[in-house]
N, C-alpha and C positions, 0 to 999 in steps of 0.2 A: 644427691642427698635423698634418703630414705626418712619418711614420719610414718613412725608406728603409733596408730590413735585404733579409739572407739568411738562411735558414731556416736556424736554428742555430748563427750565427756572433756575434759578440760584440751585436750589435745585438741578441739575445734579452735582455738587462738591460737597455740603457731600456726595450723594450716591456714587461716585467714593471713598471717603476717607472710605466710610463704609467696600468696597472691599476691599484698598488698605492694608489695617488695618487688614483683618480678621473677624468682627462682624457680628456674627449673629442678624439680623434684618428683620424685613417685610416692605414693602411697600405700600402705600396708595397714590393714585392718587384724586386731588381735581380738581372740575371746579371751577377755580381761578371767572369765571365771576358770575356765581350763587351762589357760596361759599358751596359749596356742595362736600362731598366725594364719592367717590366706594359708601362704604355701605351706604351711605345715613345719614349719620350726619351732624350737621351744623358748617358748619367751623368755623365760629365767636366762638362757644362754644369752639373750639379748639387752636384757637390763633387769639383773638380780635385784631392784625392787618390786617386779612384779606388775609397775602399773603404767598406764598411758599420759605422757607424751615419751615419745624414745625417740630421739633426732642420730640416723646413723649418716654420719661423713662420708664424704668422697675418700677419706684416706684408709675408712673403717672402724674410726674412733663412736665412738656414739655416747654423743649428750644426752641430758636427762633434767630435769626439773621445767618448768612451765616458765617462768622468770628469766633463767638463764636463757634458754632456748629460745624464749622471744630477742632478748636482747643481742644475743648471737646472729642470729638471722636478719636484724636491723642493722648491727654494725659493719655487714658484708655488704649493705647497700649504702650507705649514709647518704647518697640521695636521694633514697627514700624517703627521707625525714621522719622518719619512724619512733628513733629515739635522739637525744640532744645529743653533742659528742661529748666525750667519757674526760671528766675531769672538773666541767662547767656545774654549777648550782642546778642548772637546772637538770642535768643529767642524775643529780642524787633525789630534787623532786622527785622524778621520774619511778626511784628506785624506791620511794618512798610510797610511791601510791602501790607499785607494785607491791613490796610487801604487806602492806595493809590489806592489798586482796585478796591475796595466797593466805593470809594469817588469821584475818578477821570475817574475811568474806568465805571464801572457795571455802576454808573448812569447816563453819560454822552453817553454811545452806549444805555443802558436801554432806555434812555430817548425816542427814537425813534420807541419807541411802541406804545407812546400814539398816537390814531388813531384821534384825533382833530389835529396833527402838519399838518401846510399845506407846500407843497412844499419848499416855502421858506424858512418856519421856519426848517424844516432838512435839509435846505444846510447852515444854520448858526450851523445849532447844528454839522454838520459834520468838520465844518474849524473849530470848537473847542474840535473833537474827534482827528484828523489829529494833534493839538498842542501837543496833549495829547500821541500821540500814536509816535510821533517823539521823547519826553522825553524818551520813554517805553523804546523804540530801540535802545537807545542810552545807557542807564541805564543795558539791556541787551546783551550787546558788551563782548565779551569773556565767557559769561555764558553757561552753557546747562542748568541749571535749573536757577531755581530767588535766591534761599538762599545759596546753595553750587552745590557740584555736584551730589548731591542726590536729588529726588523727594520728595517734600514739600507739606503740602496742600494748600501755598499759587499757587504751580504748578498746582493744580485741580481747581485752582478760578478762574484764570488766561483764562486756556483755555475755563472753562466755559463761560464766556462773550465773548472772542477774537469770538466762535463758530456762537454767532450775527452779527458779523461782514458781513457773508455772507449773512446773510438773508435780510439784510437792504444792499448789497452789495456795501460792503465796502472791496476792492480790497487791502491783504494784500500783495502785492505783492514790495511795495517804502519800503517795513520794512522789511528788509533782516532776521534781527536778531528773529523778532517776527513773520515771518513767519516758521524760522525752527523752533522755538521751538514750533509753534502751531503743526508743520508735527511730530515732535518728539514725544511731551503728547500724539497725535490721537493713534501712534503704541502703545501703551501701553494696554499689554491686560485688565486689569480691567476698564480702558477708555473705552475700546470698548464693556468690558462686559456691563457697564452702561448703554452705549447708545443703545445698542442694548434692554435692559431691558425697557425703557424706548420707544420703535417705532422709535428713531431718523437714525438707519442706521439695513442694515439686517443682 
């Protein structure tokens, strides 16, 4: 298997889940802006949305969306325990917090990349990250992880975004609960093998 990422961008979660799991894989770095890879292929060719994560198969197929491709990657090990098996409550937990990240989270802290937001427009987008991330902390009161007391892939999505938080400095410091768990995901050595694979920490 091949992950086509950017160093730091929501493609840092499957490659943690790739660790977490065991998988032999390679990796492939794109300039998200030119659409261009390492070797010099053209992105579009490779997944005509344009963006990172790009999960390409052993058979040639190549997934696409962050959710999926966690979960995909989990069910190839299931004794990993990564995700619950498919059909059980708790497997649609699972799918529940996932979407809530992808929908509520990633693209509401995401949003504040786009470099046309002027000033104000990110302090409106922030009193609607701030709504969002008081549910979060509230929803994670008693937990060490989001699903059980084991490490989840929706744990690797999770921290992947919250990781923006600081770059758009957004001070998790009012969120008790979802700052220790962002301190708790960071200790974890395949987290740190990740980022460090990626240039994000040395």
């Amino acid at each position: 298997m091949k992950l086509y990422y950017s160093p730091g961008s929501c493609a840092l979660a499957p490659h943690i889940v790739l660790l977490e799991a065991g998988h032999a894989f390679e990796l492939e770095k794109v300039d998200i802006p030119n659409k261009k890879t390492a070797s010099g292929a053209d992105y579009w060719q490779i997944n005509p949305k344009g963006y990172v994560p790009a999960l390409q198969l052993d058979s040639g197929e190549v997934l696409t969306e962050v959710s999926t491709i966690l979960q995909y990657l989990a069910d190839l090990k299931p004794a990993s325990g990564l995700v619950p098996a498919a059909g059980t409550m708790a497997r649609y937990r699972l799918m529940e917090w996932l979407n809530f990240i992808a929908t509520e989270v990633h693209k509401s802290v995401g949003a504040l990349f786009n470099p046309q937001m002027t000033p104000e427009m990110k302090e409106v987008q922030k009193a609607y990250i701030t709504r969002r991330l008081n549910a979060l902390d509230q929803m994670m009161a008693g937990r060490t992880h989001l699903t059980s007391e084991a490490f989840s892939v929706a744990d690797a999505y999770l921290f992947n975004v919250l990781r923006w938080c600081g770059y758009h400095k957004i001070d998790l410091a009012p969120w008790t609960n979802i700052q220790a768990f962002f301190a708790r995901i960071g200790e974890r050595p395949q987290v740190q093998a990740a980022m460090r694979a990626e240039g994000l920490i040395r």
